[in-house]
C-alpha positions as CSV (number, residue, x, y, z in Angstrom):
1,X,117.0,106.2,73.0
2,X,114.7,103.4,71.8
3,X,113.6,100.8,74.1
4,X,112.2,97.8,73.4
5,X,109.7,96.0,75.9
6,X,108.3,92.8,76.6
7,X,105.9,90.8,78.8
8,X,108.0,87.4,80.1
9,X,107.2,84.7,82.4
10,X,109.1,83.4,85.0
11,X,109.5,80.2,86.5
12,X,109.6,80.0,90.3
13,X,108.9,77.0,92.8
14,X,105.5,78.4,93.3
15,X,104.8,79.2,89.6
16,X,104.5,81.0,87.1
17,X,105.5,85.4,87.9
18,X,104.5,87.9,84.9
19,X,107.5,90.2,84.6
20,X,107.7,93.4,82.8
21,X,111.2,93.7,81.0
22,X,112.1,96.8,79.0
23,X,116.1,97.8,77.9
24,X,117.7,99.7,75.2
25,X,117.7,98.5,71.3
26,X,121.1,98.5,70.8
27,X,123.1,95.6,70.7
28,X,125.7,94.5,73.4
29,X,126.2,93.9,76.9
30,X,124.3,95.9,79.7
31,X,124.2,95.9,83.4
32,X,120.3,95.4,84.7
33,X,118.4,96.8,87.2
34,X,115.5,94.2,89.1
35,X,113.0,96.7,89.8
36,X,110.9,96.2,92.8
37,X,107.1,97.3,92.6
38,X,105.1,98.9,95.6
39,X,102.3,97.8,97.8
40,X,100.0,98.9,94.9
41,X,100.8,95.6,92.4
42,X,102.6,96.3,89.2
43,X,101.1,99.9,87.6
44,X,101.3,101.6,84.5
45,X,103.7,104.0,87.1
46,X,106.2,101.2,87.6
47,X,106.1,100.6,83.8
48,X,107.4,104.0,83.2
49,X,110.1,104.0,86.1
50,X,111.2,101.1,84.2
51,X,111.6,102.8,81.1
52,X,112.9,105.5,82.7
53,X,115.9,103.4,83.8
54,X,116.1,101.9,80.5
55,X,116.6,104.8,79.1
56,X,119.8,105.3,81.0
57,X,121.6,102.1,79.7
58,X,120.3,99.1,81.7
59,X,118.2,95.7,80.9
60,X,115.3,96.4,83.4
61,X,113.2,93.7,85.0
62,X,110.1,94.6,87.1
63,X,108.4,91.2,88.5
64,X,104.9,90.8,89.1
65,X,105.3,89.7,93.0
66,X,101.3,89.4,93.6
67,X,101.2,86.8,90.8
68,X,99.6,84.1,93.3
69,X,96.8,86.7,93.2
70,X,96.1,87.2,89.7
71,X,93.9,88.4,88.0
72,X,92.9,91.3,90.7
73,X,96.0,92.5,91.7
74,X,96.5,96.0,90.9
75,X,95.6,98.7,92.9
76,X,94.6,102.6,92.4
77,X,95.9,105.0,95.1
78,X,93.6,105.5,97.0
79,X,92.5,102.0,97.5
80,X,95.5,101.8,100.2
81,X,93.7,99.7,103.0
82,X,93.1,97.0,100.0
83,X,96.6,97.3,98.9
84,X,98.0,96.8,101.9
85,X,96.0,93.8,102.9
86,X,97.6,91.8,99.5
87,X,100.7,93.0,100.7
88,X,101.2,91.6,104.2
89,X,99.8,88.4,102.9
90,X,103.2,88.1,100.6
91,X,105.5,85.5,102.7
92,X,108.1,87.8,103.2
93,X,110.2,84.5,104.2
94,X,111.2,81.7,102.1
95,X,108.2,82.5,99.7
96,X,110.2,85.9,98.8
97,X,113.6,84.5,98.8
98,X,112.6,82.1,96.0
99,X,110.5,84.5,94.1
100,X,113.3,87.3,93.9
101,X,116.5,83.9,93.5
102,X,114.5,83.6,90.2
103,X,113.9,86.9,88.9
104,X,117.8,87.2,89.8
105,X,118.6,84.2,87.7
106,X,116.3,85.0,84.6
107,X,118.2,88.3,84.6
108,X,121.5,86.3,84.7
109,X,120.5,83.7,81.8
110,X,119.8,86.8,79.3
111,X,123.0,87.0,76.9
112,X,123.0,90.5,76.6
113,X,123.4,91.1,80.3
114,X,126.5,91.2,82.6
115,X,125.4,89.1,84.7
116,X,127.9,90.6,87.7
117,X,126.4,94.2,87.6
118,X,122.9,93.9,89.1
119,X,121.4,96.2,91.1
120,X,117.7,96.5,92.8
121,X,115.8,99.2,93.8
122,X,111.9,99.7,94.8
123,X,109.6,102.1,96.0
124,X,107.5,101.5,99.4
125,X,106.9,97.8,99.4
126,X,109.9,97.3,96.7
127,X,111.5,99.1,99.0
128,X,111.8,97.3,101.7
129,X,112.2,93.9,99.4
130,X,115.5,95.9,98.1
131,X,116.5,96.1,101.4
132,X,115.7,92.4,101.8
133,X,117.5,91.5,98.5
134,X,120.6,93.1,99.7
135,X,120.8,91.6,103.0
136,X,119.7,87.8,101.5
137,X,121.4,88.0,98.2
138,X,124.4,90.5,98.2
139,X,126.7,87.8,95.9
140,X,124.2,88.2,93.6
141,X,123.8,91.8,93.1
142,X,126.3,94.5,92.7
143,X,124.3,97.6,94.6
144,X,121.1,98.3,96.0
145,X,118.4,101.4,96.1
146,X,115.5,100.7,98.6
147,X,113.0,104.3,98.3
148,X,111.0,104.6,101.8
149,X,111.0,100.8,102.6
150,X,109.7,99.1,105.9
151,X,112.1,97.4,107.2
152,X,111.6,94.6,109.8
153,X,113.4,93.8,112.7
154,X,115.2,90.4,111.3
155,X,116.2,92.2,108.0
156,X,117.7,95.0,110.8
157,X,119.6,92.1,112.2
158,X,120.5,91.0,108.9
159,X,122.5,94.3,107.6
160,X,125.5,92.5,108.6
161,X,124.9,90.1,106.1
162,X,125.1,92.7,103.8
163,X,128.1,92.9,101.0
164,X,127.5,95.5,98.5
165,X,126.9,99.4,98.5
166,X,123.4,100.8,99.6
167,X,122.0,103.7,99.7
168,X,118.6,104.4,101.1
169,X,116.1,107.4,100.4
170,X,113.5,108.3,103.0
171,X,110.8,111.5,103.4
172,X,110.9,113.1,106.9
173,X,107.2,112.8,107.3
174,X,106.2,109.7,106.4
175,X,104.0,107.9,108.5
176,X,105.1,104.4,107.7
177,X,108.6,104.8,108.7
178,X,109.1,106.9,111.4
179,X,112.3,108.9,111.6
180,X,113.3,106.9,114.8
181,X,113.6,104.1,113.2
182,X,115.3,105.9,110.2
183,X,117.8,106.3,112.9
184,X,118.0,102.7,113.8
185,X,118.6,102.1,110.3
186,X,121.3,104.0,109.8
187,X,123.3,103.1,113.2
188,X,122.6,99.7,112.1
189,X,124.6,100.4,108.8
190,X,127.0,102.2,111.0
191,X,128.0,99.8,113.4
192,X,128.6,96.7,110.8
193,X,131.1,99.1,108.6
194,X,128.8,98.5,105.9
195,X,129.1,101.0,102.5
196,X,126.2,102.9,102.8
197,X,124.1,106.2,102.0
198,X,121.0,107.2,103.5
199,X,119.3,110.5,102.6
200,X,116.0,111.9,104.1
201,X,114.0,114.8,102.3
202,X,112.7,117.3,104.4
203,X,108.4,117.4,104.6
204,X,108.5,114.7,102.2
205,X,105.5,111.9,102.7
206,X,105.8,108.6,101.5
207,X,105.8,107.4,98.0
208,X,107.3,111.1,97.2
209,X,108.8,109.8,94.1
210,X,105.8,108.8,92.2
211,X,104.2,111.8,90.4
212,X,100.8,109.7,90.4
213,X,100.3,109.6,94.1
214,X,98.7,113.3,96.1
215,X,102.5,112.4,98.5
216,X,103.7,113.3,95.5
217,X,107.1,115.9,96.0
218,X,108.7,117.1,92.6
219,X,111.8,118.5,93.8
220,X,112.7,115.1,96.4
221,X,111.8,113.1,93.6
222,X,113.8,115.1,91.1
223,X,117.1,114.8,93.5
224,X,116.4,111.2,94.6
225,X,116.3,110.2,90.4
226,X,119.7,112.0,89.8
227,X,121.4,110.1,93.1
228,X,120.0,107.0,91.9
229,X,121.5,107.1,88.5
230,X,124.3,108.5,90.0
231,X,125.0,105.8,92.5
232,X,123.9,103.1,89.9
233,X,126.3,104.8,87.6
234,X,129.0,104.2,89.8
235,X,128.5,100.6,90.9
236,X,126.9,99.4,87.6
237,X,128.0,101.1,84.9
238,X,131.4,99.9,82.9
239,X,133.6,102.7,81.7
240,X,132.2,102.9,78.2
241,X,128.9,103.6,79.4
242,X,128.4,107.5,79.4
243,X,125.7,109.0,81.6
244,X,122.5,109.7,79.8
245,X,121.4,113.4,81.2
C-alpha cells in the first residue's frame, strides 16, 4: 500500500506542536489513529509505527509533545535518565489536556477522516497519555491502546470517567510498572463496569514492542501488533474496510 507522509504544524494555546502525519494514497474516508510517542521524543521508531498503522487503513497522527523543547528533544536509548528528565517536566495537567484537545481537533478538521472513529495508542510515556486521553476525552475518541503506560493515581480515579473500549498491554517484568499495580489497574476497570482488556506478556521488560530498544521481545511484540489491529479493527474500522494481513 502506498502511504503518503507529511510534516504539519499544529496550533495549540501554548504554540506551535510539529506533528508527523502519514495515511494511505487512496481517496476516501478513513478512521485515524493519534499516535502517542514515548519518553524518548518523536524517533525515527515512532515514524515507522506510524507507517505501520497506515498501512492497515488509517490517517495516522503522531504529535511532537516536547515541542516547548525544541530543537534538542530527541533521545537515543540509552540516554534514559535524560529522557526521563524532559518527560516529567511535560504538565501532565491542563498543559496535556490542551495539547492532545488539539491534536484531536486537527484530526477532526481533515476531510478525509471520519471524524467519529478515533482511536489512541502509545508506547511508555504515550502510554500512559492514552490512558489519559481515554479517561479526559472519551467523546472524542472511539477506542484506546495504552502499551506499558504509568499511570497516576488521579488518572486511576479517573477510569470511571471512561466511555469507550480499552485495552491495555503490559510485560511482566518491567520495572516501571510493577505488576501490583497492573492489578490495581485492572480492579479499577473492573469495579466501574468499564469495557476493557488488559494483557500481560510473560518475562517481557518495558518498551517490549520496539525492536530498537535491548527490552526488545519479538514474539510479545508480534502478538501485542496483531491484538492491536485486531481491537482497532473492531472499534474503528467500517465494514468495507478489510483487514490488511
Amino acid at each position: 500500500m502506498q502511504i503518503e507522509q507529511t510534516e504539519v504544524i499544529i496550533s495549540t494555546p501554548d504554540g506551535q506542536m510539529p506533528a508527523f502525519s502519514c495515511k494511505p494514497a487512496k481517496s476516501g474516508q478513513k478512521p485515524a489513529v493519534i499516535l502517542l510517542m514515548e519518553a524518548f521524543g518523536l524517533t525515527s521508531h515512532i515514524r515507522d509505527v506510524a507507517i505501520r498503522i497506515a498501512k492497515e487503513g488509517y490517517v495516522v497522527l503522531a504529535p511532537d509533545l516536547y515541542y516547548r523543547e525544541l530543537p534538542n528533544n530527541k533521545f537515543k536509548y540509552e540516554e534514559v535518565e535524560q529522557a526521563r528528565a524532559m518527560m516529567w517536566r511535560l504538565d501532565f495537567g491542563k498543559g496535556m489536556e490542551e495539547d492532545i484537545g488539539s491534536a484531536l481537533a486537527y484530526v477532526k478538521s481533515q476531510p478525509d477522516v471520519y471524524p467519529n472513529k478515533i482511536g489512541v495508542t502509545g508506547f511508555c510515556l504515550g502510554g500512559g497519555l492514552s490512558f489519559f486521553t481515554a479517561c479526559n476525552f472519551s467523546s472524542e475518541i472511539a477506542a484506546a491502546a495504552p502499551f506499558y503506560g504509568m499511570v497516576l493515581d488521579e488518572w486511576l480515579d479517573a477510569v470511571k470517567d471512561i466511555t469507550v473500549p480499552v485495552y491495555l498491554f503490559f510485560g511482566s517484568v518491567d520495572p516501571y510498572i510493577p505488576l501490583d499495580r497492573i492489578l490495581q489497574v485492572e480492579s479499577r476497570f473492573k469495579e466501574a463496569g468499564k469495557d476493557y482488556m488488559l494483557k500481560v506478556y510473560a518475562d517481557a521488560d518495558h518498551g517490549f514492542f520496539c525492536n530498537e530498544r535491548s527490552s526488545y521481545n519479538h514474539l510479545a511484540a508480534q502478538d501485542a501488533w496483531r491484538e492491536l489491529t485486531k481491537f482497532f479493527h473492531k472499534h474503528l474500522q467500517d465494514s468495507k474496510f478489510s483487514l490488511i494481513k
